[in-house]
C-alpha positions in Angstrom: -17.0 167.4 -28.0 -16.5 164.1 -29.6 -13.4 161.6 -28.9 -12.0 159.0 -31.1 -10.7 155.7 -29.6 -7.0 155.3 -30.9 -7.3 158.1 -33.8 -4.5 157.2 -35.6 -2.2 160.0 -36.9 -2.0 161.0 -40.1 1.4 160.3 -42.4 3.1 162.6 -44.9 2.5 160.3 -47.8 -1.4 160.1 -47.2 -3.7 158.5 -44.2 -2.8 154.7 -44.0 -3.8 152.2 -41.6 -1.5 149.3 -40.8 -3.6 145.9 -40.2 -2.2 145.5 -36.4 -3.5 149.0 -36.2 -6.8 147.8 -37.5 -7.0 144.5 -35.4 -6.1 146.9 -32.2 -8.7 149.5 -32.8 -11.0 146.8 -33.7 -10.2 144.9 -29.9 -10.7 148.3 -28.1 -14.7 149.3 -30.3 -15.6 145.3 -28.7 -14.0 146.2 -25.2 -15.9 149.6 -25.5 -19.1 147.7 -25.9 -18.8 144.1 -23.9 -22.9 143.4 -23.7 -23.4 144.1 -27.4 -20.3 142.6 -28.6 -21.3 139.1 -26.5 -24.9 139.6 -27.8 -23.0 139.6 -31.3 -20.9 136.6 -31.2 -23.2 133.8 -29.3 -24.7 132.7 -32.2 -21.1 131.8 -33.7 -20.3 130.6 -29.9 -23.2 128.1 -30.2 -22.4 126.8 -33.4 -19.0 125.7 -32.7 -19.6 124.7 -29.8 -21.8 122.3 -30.9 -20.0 121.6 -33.6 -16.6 120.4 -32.0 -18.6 119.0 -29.0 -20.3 117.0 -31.5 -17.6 115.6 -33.5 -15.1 115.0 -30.3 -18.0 112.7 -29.4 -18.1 110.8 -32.5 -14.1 110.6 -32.7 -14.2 109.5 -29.1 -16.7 107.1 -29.8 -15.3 105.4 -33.0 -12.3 104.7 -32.1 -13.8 103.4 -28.5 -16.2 100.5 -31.2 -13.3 100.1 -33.3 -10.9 98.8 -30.1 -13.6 96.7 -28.9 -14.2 94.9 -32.4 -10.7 94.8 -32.8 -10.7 92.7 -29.3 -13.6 90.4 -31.3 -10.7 89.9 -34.2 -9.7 91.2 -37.2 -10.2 87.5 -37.9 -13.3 86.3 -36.6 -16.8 86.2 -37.9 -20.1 85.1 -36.1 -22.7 82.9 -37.3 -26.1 83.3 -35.3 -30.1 83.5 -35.6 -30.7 86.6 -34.8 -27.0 88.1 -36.9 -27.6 92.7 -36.3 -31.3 93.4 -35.7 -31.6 97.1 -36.5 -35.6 97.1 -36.6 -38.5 95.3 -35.1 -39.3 94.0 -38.3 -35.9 92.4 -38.7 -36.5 90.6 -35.1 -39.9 89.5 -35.9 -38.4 87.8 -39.1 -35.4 86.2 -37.3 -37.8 85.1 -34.5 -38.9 82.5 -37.4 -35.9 81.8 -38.4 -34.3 77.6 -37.6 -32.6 77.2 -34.6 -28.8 76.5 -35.0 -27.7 72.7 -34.0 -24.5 71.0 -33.0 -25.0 68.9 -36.4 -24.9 72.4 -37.9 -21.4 73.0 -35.9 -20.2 69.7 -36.9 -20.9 70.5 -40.6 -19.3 73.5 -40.1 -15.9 72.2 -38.5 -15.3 69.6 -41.1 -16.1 71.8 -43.9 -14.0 74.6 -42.9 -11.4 72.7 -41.3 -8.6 73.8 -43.8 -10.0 77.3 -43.6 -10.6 78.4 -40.2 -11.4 76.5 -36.9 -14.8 77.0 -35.8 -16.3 77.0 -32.2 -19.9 77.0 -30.9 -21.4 78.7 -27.8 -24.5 79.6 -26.4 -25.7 82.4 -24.2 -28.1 82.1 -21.4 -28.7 84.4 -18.3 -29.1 82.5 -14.9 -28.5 83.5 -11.1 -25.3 82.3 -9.4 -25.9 81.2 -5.9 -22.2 80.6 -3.3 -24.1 80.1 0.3 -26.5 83.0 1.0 -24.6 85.5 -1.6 -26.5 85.7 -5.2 -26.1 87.2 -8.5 -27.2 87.7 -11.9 -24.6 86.7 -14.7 -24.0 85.9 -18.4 -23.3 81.6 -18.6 -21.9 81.0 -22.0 -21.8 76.9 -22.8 -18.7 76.9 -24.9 -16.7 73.9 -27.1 -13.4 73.9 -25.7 -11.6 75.5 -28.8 -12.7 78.4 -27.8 -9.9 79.6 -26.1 -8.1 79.9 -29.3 -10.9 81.7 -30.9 -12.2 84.6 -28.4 -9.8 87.0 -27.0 -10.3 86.4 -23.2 -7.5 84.9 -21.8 -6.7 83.3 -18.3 -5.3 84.9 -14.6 -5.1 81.5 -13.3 -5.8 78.1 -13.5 -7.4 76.2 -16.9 -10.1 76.7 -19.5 -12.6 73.6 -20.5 -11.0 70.5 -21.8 -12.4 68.2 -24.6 -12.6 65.4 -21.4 -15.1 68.1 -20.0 -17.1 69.0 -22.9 -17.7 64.8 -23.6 -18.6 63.6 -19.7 -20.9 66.6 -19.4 -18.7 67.5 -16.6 -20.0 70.4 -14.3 -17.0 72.7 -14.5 -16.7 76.0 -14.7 -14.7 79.2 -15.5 -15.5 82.8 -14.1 -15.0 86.0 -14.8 -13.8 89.2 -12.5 -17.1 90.3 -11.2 -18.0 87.1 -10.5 -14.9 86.1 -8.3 -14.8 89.6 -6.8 -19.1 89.7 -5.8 -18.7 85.8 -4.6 -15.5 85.1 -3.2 -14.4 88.8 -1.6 -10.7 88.1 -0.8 -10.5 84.8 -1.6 -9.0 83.0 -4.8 -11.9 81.0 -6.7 -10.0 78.1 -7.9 -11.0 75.3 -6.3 -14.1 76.2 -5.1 -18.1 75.5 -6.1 -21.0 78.2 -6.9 -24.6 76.8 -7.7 -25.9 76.9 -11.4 -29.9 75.9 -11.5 -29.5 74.0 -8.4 -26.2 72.5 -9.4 -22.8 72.7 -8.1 -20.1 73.4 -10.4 -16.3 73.7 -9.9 -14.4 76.2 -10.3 -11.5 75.5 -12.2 -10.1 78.7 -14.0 -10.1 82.2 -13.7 -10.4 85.0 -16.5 -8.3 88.2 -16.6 -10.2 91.5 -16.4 -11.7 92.2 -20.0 -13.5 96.2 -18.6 -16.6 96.9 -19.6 -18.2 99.2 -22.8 -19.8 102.0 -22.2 -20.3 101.9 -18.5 -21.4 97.7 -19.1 -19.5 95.4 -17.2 -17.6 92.7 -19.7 -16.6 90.6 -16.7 -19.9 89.2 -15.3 -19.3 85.5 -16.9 -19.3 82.0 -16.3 -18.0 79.7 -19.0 -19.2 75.9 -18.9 -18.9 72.9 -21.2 -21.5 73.1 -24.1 -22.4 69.8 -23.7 -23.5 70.9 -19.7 -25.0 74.0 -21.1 -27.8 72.0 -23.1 -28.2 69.5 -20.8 -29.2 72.5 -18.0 -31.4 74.9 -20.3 -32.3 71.9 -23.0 -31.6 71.2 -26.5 -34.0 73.6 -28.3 -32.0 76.5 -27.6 -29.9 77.8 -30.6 -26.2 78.0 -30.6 -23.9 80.6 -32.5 -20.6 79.9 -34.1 -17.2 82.2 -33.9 -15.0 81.3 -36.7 -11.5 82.4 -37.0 -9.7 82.3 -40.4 -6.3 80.8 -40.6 -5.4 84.3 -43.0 -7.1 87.2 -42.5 -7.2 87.5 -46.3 -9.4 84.3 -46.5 -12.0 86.3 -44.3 -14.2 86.9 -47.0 -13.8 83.1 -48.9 -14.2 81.8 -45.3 -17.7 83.9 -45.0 -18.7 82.9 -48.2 -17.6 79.1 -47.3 -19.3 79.1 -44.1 -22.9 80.6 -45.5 -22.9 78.1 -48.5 -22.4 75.3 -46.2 -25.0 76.3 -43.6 -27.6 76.7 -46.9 -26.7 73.2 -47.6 -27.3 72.0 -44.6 -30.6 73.7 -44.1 -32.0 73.2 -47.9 -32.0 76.5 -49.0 -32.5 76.9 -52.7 -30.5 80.2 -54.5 -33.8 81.9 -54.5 -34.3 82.2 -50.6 -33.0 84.3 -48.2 -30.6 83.3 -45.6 -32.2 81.6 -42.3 -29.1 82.7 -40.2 -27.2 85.8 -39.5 -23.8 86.6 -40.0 -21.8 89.2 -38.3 -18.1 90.2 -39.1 -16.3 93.2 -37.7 -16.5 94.9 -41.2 -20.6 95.0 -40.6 -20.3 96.1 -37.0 -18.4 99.3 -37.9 -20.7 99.8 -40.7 -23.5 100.1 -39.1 -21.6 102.2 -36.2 -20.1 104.4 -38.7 -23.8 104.7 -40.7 -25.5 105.4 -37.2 -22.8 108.7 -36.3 -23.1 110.3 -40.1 -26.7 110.2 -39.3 -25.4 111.8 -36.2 -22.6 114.3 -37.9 -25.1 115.2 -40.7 -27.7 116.3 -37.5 -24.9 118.3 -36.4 -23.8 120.0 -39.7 -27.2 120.9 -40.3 -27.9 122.2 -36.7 -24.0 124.1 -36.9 -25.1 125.9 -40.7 -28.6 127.3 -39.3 -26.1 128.6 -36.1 -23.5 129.9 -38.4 -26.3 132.0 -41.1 -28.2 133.4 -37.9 -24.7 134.9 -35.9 -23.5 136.1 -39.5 -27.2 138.0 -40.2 -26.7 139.1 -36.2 -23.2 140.3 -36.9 -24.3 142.0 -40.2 -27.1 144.1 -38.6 -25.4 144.8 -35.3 -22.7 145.8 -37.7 -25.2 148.1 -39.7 -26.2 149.7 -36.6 -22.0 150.4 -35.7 -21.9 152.1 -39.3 -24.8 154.4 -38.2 -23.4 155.1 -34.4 -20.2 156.0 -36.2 -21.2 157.8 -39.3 -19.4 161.0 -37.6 -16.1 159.3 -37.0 -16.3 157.8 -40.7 -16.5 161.3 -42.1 -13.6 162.6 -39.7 -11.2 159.4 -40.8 -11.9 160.4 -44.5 -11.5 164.1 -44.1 -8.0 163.7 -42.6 -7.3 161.6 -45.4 -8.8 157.9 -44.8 -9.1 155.6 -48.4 -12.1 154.1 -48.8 -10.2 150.5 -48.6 -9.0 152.3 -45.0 -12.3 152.5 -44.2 -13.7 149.1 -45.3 -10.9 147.1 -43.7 -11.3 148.7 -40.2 -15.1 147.3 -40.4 -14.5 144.1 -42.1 -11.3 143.6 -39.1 -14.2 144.4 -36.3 -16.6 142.1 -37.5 -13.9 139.4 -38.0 -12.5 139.8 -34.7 -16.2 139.6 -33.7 -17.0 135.8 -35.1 -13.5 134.9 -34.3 -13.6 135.5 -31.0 -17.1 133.6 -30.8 -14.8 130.9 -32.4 -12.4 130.8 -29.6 -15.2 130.9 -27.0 -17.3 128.0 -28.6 -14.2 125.8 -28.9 -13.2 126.8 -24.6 -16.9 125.2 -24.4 -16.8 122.4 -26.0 -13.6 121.2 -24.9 -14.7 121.9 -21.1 -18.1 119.5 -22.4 -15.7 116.6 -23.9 -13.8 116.4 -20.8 -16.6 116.5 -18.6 -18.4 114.3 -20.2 -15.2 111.2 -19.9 -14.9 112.3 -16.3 -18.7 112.0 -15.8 -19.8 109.4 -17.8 -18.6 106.1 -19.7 -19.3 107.7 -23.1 -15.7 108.0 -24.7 -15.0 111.3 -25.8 -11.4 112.9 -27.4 -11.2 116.4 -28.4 -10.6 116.9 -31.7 -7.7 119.7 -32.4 -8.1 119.5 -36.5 -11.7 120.1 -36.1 -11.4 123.1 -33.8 -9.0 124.2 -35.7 -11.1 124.2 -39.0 -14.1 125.8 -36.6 -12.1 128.6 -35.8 -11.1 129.3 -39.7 -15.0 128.7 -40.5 -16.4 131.2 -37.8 -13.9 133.8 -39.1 -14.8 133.4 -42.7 -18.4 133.8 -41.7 -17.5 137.2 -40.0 -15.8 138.4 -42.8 -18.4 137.2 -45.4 -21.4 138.9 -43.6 -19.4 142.1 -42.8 -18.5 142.6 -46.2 -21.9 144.5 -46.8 -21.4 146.7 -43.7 -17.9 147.9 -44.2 -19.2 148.4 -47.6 -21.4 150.7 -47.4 -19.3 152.4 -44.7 -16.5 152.8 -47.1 -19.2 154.9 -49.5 -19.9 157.3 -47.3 -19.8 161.2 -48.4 -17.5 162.6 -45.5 -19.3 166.1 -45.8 -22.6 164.5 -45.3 -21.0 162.1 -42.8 -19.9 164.7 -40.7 -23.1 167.1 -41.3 -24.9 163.6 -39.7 -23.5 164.6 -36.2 
């Protein structure tokens, strides 16, 4: 004979159903059938997964760019050659672009001197040499405003004085990597490294800045500009940081700065700029253009997930409707409502994408942590999102078992029950 799981008694007023009753019989049809029911439900596992992994990523990562421009300056804007190069087209255009001058600093700081203060620097790479111990590192020739302008800051002894910057003095100020890969144990101050051959000083010491994404931020050596151009020559080009006074002159200062540069180079109103500018506003911008791309991928990627687990959950459900045509026509001959019928069916195939739900999120929050543990890519698991996954993945079970408990709920029970 035939037996059916958690047959639920019938009532005096008519066959009813409760909902827990509905969820519970629905839990033990899934358990009854683990292989089919995972089968069923990893199409909605994938797509959330993917989903939440996807977005914790991009959370992660915004608000990992927006700390670092932040450390930039709400305040500060950079005047270059090159400005963001997004395309090789872009860098073959600034590669013809004029180099930027001290007279081109010097027009800058008097023109903007009520408006911001303005310092130049310019970034080379070159090998540091203490004894027989090397390295590779960043040297940045910088005016000695600077200080005031970028957001390093000293451990220990002093930055670059204007008394440096006009006797051309070989001086020097290093960063963390530096002092810790050339003088293990020891404090820097005081002592000389080789630049190109030449000794230089060392007369302060930065604090630790950390690195982004995985790149070390503290493998620097700041010198005097003026050194700077006499080591690696006057043709190459400088940048400018300029910090406003008011962070509501930022875009008067910008405007300021570019119209004085034009002056300076000739430019009539027709022509493009010959310089780049770059504020923190562009920065996340582009960063925030670059993960829509990204989060559009996703969506896209989670929507073709999502319609192929609902059409699995639809047919696999179709096929349940068939298997159980016999129990159908016992539950309405004892008195079962067609709405009895159709909620049992829409409850399993709910239960079915909800449970994917729950599964996809476990992943992709086990992904997101492994991937900060692993890896210097920031990531931060989203709770909203998940949240909003799970409601999604159960919507999609209930949309595409709508059809299913349909046309179980039309059954004839005497032809149901002649099917066995």
């Amino acid at each position: 004979m035939f037996r059916v799981i958690g047959f639920p008694r019938p009532v005096c007023n008519g066959f009813r159903m409760p909902i827990l009753e509905s969820f519970r019989l629905a839990l033990a049809n899934l358990w009854a059938h683990k292989l089919r029911s995972f089968l069923t439900l990893l199409g909605i596992l994938i797509s959330v997964a993917t989903l939440v992994a996807v977005v914790s990523l991009i959370q992660g990562m915004n608000r990992y760019v927006s700390e670092r421009v932040s450390q930039l300056g709400s305040d500060v804007f950079i005047l270059s050659r090159f400005g963001i190069i997004t395309n090789a087209r872009q860098m073959v255009e600034a590669e013809k672009r004029p180099r930027l001058t001290l007279l081109d600093y010097q027009a800058l700081e008097q023109g903007m001197k009520e408006m911001a203060q303005v310092g130049a620097i310019l970034w080379e790479l070159g090998r540091l040499t203490v004894r027989d111990q090397t390295m590779s590192s960043s040297i940045r020739g910088v005016t000695p405003n600077m200080i005031d302008i970028r957001t390093e800051s000293l451990a220990s002894g002093r930055y670059i004085s204007e008394a440096d910057s006009r006797h051309r003095r070989q001086v020097c100020v290093i960063g963390q990597d530096v002092a810790t890969n050339l003088f293990p144990g020891r404090d820097p101050l005081g002592k000389v490294l080789h630049l190109r051959g030449q000794p230089f000083q060392i007369i302060g010491l930065a604090k630790p800045v950390g690195s982004v994404f995985g790149h070390p931020q503290d493998n620097f050596v700041y010198v005097p500009l003026t050194t700077a151009q006499k080591l690696y020559g006057q043709r190459e080009s400088i940048a400018f940081q300029i910090r406003v006074r008011s962070v509501d002159q930022m875009q008067a200062a910008q405007d300021q700065a570019r119209l004085l540069l034009r002056a300076r180079h000739h430019l009539s109103f027709r022509e493009k700029d010959d310089f780049g500018l770059i504020s923190p506003a562009a920065v996340l911008e582009l960063w925030e253009s670059l993960t829509g791309t990204i989060a559009r991928v996703a969506t896209v990627v989670t929507a073709v997930f999502l319609l192929v687990g609902g059409l699995v959950i639809m047919n696999i459900m179709l096929a349940v409707v068939a298997e159980r045509t016999w129990e159908i026509g016992m539950r309405k001959a004892v008195g079962a409502s067609r709405a009895d019928v159709r909620r049992q069916f829409l409850m399993e195939s709910a239960c079915v994408a909800t449970l994917g739900g729950l599964l996809g999120i476990g992943i992709a929050w086990g992904f997101t942590q492994v991937v900060a543990w692993l890896s210097p890519v920031p990531a931060s698991f989203s709770l909203l999102m998940a949240l909003q996954a799970l409601a999604i993945s159960g919507a999609v079970g209930l949309f595409f078992g709508i059809y299913p408990a349909s046309r179980a709920a039309r059954l004839d029970p005497i032809a149901a029950l002649r099917a066995e």
